[in-house]
N, C-alpha and C positions, 0 to 999 in steps of 0.2 A: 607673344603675350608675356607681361611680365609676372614674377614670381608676386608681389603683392596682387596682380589681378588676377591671376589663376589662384589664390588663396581665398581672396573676395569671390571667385564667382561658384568654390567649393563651398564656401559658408552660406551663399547664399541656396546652393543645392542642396543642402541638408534642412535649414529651414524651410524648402520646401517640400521635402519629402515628409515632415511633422503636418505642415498645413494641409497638404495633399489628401493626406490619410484621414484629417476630421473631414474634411468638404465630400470626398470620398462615402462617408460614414452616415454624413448628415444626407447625401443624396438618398444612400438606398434605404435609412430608416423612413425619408418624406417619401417615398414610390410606396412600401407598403403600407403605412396608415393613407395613405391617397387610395390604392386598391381596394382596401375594406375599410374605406364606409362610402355613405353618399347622402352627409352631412353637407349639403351645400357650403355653409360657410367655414369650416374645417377644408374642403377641399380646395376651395379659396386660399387660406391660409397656406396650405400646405405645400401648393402650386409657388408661391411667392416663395416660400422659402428656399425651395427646389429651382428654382431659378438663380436667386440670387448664389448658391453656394455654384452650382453647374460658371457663370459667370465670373465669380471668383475665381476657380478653380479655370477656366480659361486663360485669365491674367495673368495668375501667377506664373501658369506653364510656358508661355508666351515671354514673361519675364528670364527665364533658364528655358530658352531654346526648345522646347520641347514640343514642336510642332504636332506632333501623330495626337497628343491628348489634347491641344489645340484645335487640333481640326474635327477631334469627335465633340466636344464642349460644344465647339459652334452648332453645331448641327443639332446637339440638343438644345443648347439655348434658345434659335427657334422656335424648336416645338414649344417649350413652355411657356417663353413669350406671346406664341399665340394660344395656346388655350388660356392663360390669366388674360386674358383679354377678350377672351370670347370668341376668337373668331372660329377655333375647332372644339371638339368635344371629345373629351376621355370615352372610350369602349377596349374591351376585354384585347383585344390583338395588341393592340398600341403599347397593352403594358408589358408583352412578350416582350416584344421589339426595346422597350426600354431597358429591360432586367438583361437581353443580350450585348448594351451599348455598355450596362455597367458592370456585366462579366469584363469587355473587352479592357475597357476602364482598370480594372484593378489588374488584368495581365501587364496594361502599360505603365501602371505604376510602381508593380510588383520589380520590373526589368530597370525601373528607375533607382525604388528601393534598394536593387543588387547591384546597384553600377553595370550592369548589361546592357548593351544597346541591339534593338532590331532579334533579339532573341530568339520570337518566332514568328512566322506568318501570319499575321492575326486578322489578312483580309478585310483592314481596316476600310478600305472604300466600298464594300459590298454593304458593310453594318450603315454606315453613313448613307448608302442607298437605302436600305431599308428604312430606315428614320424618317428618308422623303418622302418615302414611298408610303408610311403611315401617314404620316404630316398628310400628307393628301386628301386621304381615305378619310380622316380626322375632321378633313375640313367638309367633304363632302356627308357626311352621317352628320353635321352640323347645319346646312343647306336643306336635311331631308331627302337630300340624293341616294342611290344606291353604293350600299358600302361594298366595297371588294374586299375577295376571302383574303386573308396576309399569311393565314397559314402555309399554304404552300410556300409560298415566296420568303417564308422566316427561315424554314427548318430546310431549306436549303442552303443557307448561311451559315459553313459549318466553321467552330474554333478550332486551335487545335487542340490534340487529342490532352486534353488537361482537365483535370478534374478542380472546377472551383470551389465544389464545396468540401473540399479536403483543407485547402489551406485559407479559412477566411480571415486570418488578421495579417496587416499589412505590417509586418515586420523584420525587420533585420539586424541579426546582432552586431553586422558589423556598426550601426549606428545604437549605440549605447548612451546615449543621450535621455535625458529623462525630465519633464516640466515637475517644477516644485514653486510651493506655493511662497510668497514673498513671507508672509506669514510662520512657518515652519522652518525657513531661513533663519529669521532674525530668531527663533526660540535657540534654535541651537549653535548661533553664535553666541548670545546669551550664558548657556549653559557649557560653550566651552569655555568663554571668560573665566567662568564661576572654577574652573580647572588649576586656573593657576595660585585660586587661595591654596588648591591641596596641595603643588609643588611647593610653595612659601611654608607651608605647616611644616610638610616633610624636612625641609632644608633643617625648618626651625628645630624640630626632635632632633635629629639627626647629627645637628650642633652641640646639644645639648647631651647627648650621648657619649658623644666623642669628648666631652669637654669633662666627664664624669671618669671614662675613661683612662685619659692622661693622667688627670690627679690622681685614679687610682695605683699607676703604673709609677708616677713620682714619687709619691709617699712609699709605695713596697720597695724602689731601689734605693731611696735615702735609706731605710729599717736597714736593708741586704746588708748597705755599705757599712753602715755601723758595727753592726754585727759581728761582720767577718772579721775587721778591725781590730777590735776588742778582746783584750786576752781574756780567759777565762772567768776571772772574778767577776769583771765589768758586763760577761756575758748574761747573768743572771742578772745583775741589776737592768742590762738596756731588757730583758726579754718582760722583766716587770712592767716597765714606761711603756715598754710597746702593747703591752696587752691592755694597760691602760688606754693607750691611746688609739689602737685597734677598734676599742669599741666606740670612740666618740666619730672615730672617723666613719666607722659602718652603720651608726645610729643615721650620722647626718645623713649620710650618702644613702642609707636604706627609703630613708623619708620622700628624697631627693628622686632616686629612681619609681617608689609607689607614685609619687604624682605626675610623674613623666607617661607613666603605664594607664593610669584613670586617663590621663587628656587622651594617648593613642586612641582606648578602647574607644572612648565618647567621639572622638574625631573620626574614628571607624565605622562607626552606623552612620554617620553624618557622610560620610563619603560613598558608603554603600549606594547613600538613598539618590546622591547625585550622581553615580556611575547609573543607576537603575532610572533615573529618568531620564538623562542622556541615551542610553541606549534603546528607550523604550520611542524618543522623539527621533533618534535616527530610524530606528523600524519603521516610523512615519512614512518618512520621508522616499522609503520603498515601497509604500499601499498603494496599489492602484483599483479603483472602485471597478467593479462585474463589468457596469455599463463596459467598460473601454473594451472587456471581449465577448461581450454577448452581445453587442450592436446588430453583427453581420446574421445573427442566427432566427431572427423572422424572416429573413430572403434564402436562409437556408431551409426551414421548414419548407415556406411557399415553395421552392423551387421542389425537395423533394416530394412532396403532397400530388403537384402536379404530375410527375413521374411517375406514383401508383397511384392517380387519377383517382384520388381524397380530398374532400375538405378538410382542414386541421388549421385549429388558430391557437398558437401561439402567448401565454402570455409568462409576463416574469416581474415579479416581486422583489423587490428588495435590492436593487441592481445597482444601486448606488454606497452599499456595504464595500470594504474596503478588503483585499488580501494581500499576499506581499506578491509583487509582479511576476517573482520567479515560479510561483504556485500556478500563479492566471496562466502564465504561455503551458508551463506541463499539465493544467487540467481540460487545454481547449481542445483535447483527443478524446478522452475521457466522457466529456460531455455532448461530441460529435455522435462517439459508437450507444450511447446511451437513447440521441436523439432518433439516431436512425433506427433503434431499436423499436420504441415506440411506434413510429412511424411503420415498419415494416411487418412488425411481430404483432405489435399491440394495436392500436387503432384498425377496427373492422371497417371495410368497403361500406358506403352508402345505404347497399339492399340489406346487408346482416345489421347493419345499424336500425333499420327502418323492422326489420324483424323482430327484436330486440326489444323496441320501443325508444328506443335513443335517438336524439336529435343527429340530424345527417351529418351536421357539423363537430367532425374529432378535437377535443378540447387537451392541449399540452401545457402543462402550468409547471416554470421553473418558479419555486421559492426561494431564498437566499436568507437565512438567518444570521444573527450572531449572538453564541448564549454568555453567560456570566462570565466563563470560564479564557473570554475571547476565543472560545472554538467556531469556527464557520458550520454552519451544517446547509448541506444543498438537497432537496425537495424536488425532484424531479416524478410529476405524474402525470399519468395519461388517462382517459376515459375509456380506456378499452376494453380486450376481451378476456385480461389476465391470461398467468402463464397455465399452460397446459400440461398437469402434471405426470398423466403418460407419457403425451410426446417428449419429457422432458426424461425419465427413466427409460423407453425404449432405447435414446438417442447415446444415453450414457453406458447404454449395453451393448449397445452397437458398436463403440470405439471402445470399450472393455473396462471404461472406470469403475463400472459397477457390473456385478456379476447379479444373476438372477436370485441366485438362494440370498443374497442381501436387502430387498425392497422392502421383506417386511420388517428390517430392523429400521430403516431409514422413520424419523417423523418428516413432516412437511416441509418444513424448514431447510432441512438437513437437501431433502430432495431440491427444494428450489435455489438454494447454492449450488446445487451443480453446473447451472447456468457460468458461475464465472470459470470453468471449470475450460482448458484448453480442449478446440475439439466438438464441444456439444452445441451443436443447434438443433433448433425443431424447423429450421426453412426446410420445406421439399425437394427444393432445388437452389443451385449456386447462382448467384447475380454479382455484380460487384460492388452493390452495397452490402450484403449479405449474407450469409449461408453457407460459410466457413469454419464455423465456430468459434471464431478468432476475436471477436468485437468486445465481446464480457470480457473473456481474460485480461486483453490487456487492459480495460478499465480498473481490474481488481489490481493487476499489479502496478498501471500509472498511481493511483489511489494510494494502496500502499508502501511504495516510495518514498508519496509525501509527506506519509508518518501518518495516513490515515485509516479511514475503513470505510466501507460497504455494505447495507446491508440490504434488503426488498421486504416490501407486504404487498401479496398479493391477493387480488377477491377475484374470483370468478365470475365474468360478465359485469365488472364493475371498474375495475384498472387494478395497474401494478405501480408503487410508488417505491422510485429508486431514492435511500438516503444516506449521502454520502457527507462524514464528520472529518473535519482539514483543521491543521492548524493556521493561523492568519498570519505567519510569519517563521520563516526557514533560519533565523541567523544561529537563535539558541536552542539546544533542544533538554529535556529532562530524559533521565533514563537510571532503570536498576544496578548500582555496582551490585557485584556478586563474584564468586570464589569459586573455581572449580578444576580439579587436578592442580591444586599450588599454583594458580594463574589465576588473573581480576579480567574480568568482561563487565562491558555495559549492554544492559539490552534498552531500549526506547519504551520508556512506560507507556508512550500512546496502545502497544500492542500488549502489555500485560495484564489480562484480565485480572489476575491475584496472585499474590503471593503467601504460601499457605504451609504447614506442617502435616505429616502425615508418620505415623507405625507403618513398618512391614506388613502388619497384618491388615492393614484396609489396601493393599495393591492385592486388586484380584484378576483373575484371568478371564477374560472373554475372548473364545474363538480364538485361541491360542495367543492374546495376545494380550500384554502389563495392561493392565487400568485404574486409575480409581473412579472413587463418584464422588461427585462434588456439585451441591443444588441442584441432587435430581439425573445429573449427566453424565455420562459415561463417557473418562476421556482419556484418549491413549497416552501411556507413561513411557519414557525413554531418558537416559542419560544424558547431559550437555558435554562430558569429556567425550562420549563415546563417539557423539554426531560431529562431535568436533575433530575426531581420530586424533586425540592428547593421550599419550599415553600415563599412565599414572601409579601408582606403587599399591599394593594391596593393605587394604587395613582392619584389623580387627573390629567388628561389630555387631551389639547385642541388637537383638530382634524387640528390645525396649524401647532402643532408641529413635529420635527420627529423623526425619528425610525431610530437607526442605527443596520445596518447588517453584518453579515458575511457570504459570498457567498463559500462554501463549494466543492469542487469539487471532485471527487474520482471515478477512475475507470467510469468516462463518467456518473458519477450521480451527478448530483447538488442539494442542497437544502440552502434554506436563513435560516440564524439565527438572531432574533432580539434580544441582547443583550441591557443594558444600556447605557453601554460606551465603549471607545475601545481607549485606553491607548497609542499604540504607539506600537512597535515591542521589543521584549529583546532577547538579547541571552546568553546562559546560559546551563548546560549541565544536561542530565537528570539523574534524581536521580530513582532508582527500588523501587517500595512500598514494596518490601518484599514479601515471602509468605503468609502472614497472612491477608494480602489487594488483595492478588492476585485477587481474585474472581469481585473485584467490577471491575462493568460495564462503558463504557464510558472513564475510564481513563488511560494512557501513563505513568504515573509515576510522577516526579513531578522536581520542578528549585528554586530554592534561590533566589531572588529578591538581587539588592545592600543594600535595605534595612535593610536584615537578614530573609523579611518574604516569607516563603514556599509556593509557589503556585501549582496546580494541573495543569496538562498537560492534555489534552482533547486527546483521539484517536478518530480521524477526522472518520475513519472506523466505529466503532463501534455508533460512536454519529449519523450517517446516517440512519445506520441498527435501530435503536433505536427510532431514529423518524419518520422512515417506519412502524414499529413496535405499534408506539405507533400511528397511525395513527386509529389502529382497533379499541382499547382501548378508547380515551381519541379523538377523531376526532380532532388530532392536529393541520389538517388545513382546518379545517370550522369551529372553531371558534375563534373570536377574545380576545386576553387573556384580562379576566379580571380585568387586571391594568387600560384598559381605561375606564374608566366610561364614560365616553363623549363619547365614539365611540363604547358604543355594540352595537354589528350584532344582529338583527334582526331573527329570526328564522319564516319561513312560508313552511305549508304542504299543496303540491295541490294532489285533488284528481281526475283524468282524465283517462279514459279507454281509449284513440284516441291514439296513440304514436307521431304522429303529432304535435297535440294541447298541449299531454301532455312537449317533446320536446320545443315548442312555448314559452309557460309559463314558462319553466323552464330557459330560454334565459332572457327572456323580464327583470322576477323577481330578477334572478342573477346577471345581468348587470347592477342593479340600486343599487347593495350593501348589498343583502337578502342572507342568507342562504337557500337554498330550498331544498324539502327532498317529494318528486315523490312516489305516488302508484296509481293501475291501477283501484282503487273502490273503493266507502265507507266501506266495510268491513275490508280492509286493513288498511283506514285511520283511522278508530277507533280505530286497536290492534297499530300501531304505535302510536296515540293518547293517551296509558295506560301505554309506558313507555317511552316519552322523552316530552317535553316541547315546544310547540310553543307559538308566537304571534300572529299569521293569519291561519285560514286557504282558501281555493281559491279549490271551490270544480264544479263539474262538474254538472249536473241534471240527467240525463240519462247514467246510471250506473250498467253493474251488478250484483248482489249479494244485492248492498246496493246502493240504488239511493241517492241524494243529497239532496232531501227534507230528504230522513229518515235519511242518516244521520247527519242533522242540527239539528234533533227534537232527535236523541239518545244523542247528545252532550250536550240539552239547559237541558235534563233530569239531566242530572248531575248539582249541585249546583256550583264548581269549575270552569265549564266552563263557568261558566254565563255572565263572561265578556269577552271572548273571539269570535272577532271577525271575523263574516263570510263572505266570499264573494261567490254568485254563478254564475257562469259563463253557459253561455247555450244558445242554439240555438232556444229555448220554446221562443215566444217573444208574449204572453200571456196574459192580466191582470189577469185572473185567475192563471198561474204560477206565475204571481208575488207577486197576492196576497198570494199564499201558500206558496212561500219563506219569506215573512213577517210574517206570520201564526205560522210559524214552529221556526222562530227566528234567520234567516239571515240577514245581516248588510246592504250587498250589492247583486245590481242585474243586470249581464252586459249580455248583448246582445251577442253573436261572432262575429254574422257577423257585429257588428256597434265597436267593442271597437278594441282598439290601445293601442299601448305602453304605450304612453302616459298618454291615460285616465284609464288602470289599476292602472301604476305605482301611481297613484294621487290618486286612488283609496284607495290603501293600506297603504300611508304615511297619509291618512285622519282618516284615522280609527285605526291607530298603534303611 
């Protein structure tokens, strides 16, 4: 063969691998509108369609040698041949038997797809028996003869071990190829013509510059030459002429350069607006409409529906809405683990439906919007049983995200994100669609990725509705410069809830740890040099001044960043660090300032996870960073066996601006006392293991603690107790049943 015909018969296998894939497409969407309904003339239709693509799709294969999908075509063409024609008649088995021929169908395209040949055993003559073997049965339940079961003789026909509804779109990077419209061609031929006015302008300024330039460069070395020339006397007279003529020549030339500067500025927006529809008709040129990946996902419902032996029908809105390709291939996982969510979690079996009052038929409706903003928002709902919000806190206790004494701070909300949460499920048991905990997370984090979000409403015995906000196009993106430790970062506005000002004095403490509120919320506070381990110089600061933040949102998790500054918004398009930077933590990649200078990109995801992270490590948010000197926190350990009192204290101390750090006896308070640092401690008397006189007197043993003050709290109202707490070398000595907020808190700010 020669090099031109072995070129030709590659061009012509790539064109088939495109056609392939619609006829493919067009099959399995005509087999499920043929299974539900029975619309006589719809079914007609649908039949004819379903033939003619199966027949096509014979030819072409037939054409590029492709015998094996050749010989399954035939065998279905047959079939439909003879049912549009009457001679057999569609029943429930036949449509097994066909959804098994177009499993095998996309095996063999898929191996075409990858340049694979003979890949795996796909026991193509067994399925082509079964097709006869329906074909048969077809013709006889058409006759009024006795139909034979096909069940047995299906589910004996096995694939291999390959999961079809894992990979439903037939695609391959190596074929990078992509259909554009003749129409969006010529616009942006069009508009790159329109390019070369700007080269021609630029030449023109640019001439005109240089031409301002020289003159100016000629006229100052003819003055120089004179100048130096000239003895003394004459120097005064040329320095007269020249200042004369200095100003006519910078009059002109001033004039000269202000109109050169009007035309750039005005040829400036004029150029913007064609760089910005240019780039807005290339982004075209990359949309590719829902339909092209949500085609295969009615025969992915059916197929799993049947599998936990559910009715569920399918519908989707808006499918002809456009996103950019590279969003579509990374969201067909995303909306996979979503589906089977539904499916498996949410839609109730038949008898709980019929209990319920709900029609036996499970209803899944994907919507597809696009709002003003050209945001996509996707609509996924089911009619089911909503989430369950025990199973759903048991499960997060179970794997230890959430501890017990936390449920009642959690609201509803807060609870039903735990779902995206790695780890949590409420299945009973493991299957290999489900019940790993694994499905939600990575939706949250594909989702996120793409610079979007996730959120849920769920009703109880009414459905849950997943809504997920995308951007319609990955080239450009927007995002916050900002300033922190004398270094610029961007973070991606999609994930900035606000950017905000706060005092010292509104970071308060909850359960030891930084927060503010903000509309209501209570959200954890943390550094961005700190999560980012930048190290940075300490700086004088008054408890007047303030703190600016960046309010992070993700996947239903918030957290504040206190940054130095916060620059404004840029946008700008993101640059790949490469592999060799791959591995570092925290960062997106990186953008160009108008500048020239390269900033780093923050991944909003990871910076989260990171200062969760770094929570265990480095207690990011119970303590105040040490850039303020004027405003460190305070550190105080109380030692109290009551859970009450101990509770009490921990309120009173916390809410006046203290770090507090709770154990339930002096023995405790001691090992914790060996390896972290207080200012106070605020101990109990009656204790035990270790009562509060001993351990004042283990503490005053040591020389280091000699000035560390004590306070002991105690229901002993004694002068011999009081005297032994002065004895033993306590600061302070409160009553309970006589002290208050008040006179603690005064207590401690007297002594610290």
């Amino acid at each position: 063969m020669d090099q031109d015909q072995e070129s030709f018969l590659n061009e012509l296998l790539d064109d088939f691998k495109i056609e392939a894939s619609e006829h493919y497409q067009a099959i399995v969407d005509g087999l499920i509108v043929l299974e539900n309904t029975v619309d006589v003339f719809i079914q007609k239709s649908e039949l004819e369609k379903i033939f003619r693509e199966v027949h096509s799709l014979k030819g072409a294969s037939r054409a590029v040698n492709l015998m094996n999908i050749e010989k399954l075509c035939m065998h279905l063409e047959t079939v439909f041949n003879s049912l549009k024609k009457g001679e057999s008649t569609l029943f429930p088995p036949l449509f097994d038997v066909f959804h098994k021929a177009t499993d095998l169908l996309f095996l063999l395209l898929t191996d075409v797809n990858q340049n694979v040949k003979n890949k795996g055993n796909y026991n193509l003559n067994q399925i082509c028996r079964d097709i006869e073997f329906a074909h048969k049965n077809s013709i006889q339940s058409k006759d009024n003869k006795e139909t034979v079961e096909l069940d047995s003789a299906i589910k004996m026909n096995v694939l291999p071990e390959k999961n079809i509804v894992e990979t439903p779109i037939i695609y391959s990077k190596e074929n990078q190829t992509v259909r554009i419209s003749i129409e969006k061609l010529n616009s942006l031929l069009q508009q790159s013509e329109e390019l070369l006015s700007i080269k021609t302008t630029f030449d023109y300024f640019a001439k005109e510059l240089q031409n301002i330039n020289h003159q100016y460069s000629s006229w100052n070395r003819k003055v120089n030459e004179k100048f130096n020339k000239s003895d003394s006397w004459n120097k005064d007279q040329i320095s007269s002429n020249y200042i004369v003529k200095d100003n006519d020549f910078r009059k002109r030339h001033e004039s000269e350069l202000a109109g050169i500067s009007k035309d750039i500025i005005q040829f400036q927006h004029v150029t913007e607006i064609m760089i910005d529809e240019l780039l807005h008709d290339i982004k075209t040129t990359l949309l590719f409409p829902f339909s092209s990946m949500l085609g295969i996902f009615p025969k992915i419902v059916r197929d799993l529906s049947q599998e936990y032996s559910k009715d569920i029908d399918l519908e989707i809105i808006g499918e002809s809405i456009e996103i950019d390709r590279r969003i579509l291939e990374e969201l067909k996982d995303p909306l996979m683990h979503l589906i089977r969510n539904c499916i498996d979690h949410g839609i109730e079996n038949a008898t709980d439906r019929l209990k319920k009052g709900k029609p036996i038929r499970g209803k899944i409706e994907l919507k597809i919007l696009q709002n003003i903003d050209n945001k996509i928002e996707l609509q996924l709902k089911d009619d089911g049983a909503g989430l369950d919000k025990t199973k759903i806190l048991n499960a997060a206790i179970k794997t230890g995200i959430l501890k017990q004494a936390e449920v009642e701070k959690f609201s509803d909300k807060e609870i039903y994100s735990l779902i995206f949460q790695s780890g949590i499920s409420t299945s009973p048991f493991l299957t290999t669609i489900s019940g790993r905990g694994l499905g939600m997370a990575i939706v949250a984090e594909k989702v996120t990725k793409l610079g979007g979000s996730i959120e849920l409403v769920t009703i109880q015995d009414v459905g849950t509705t997943f809504i997920l906000s995308l951007p319609q196009t990955l080239i450009s993106f927007r995002g916050i410069l900002l300033k922190t430790a004398e270094q610029h970062f961007i973070i991606p506005s999609l994930a900035v809830e606000r950017a905000i000002r706060i005092k010292y004095a509104d970071i308060k403490t909850v359960e030891s740890r930084k927060t503010i509120c903000y509309k209501d919320e209570t959200i954890a506070l943390t550094f961005l040099w700190d999560v980012l381990k930048i190290a940075t110089a300490k700086k004088k600061r008054n408890t007047d001044d303030y703190l600016h933040l960046i309010i992070l949102s993700i996947s239903q998790k918030k957290i504040a960043f206190v940054v130095d500054e916060i620059l404004g918004e840029h946008e700008g398009i993101v640059k790949d660090l490469g592999l060799q930077l791959s591995h570092v933590n925290n960062i997106a990649g990186a953008t160009i300032l108008g500048n020239g200078r390269v900033v780093p990109i923050l991944n909003p995801t990871e910076l989260i996870d990171s200062a969760t992270q770094n929570n265990a490590s480095t207690d990011y948010l119970l303590e105040i960073s040490p850039l303020l000197e004027d405003f460190v926190q305070k550190r105080i350990l109380v030692a109290e066996d009551s859970i009450t009192i101990r509770t009490l204290l921990r309120n009173f101390i916390e809410n006046a601006g203290f770090y507090v750090k709770t154990t339930v006896d002096g023995m405790e308070a001691y090992e914790v006392l060996q390896n972290e640092t207080f200012d106070l401690i605020v101990t109990d008397i009656e204790m035990p293991r270790m009562n509060g006189f001993e351990l004042t007197a283990k503490i005053r043993e040591n020389l280091k603690y000699n000035d560390l003050p004590i306070i002991l709290v105690t229901a002993l109202e004694t002068a011999d107790d009081r005297q032994r707490g002065l004895e033993v070398g306590a600061n302070a000595y409160i009553i309970k049943s006589s002290f208050d907020k008040s006179n603690l808190i005064e207590t401690i700010q007297r002594l610290i």
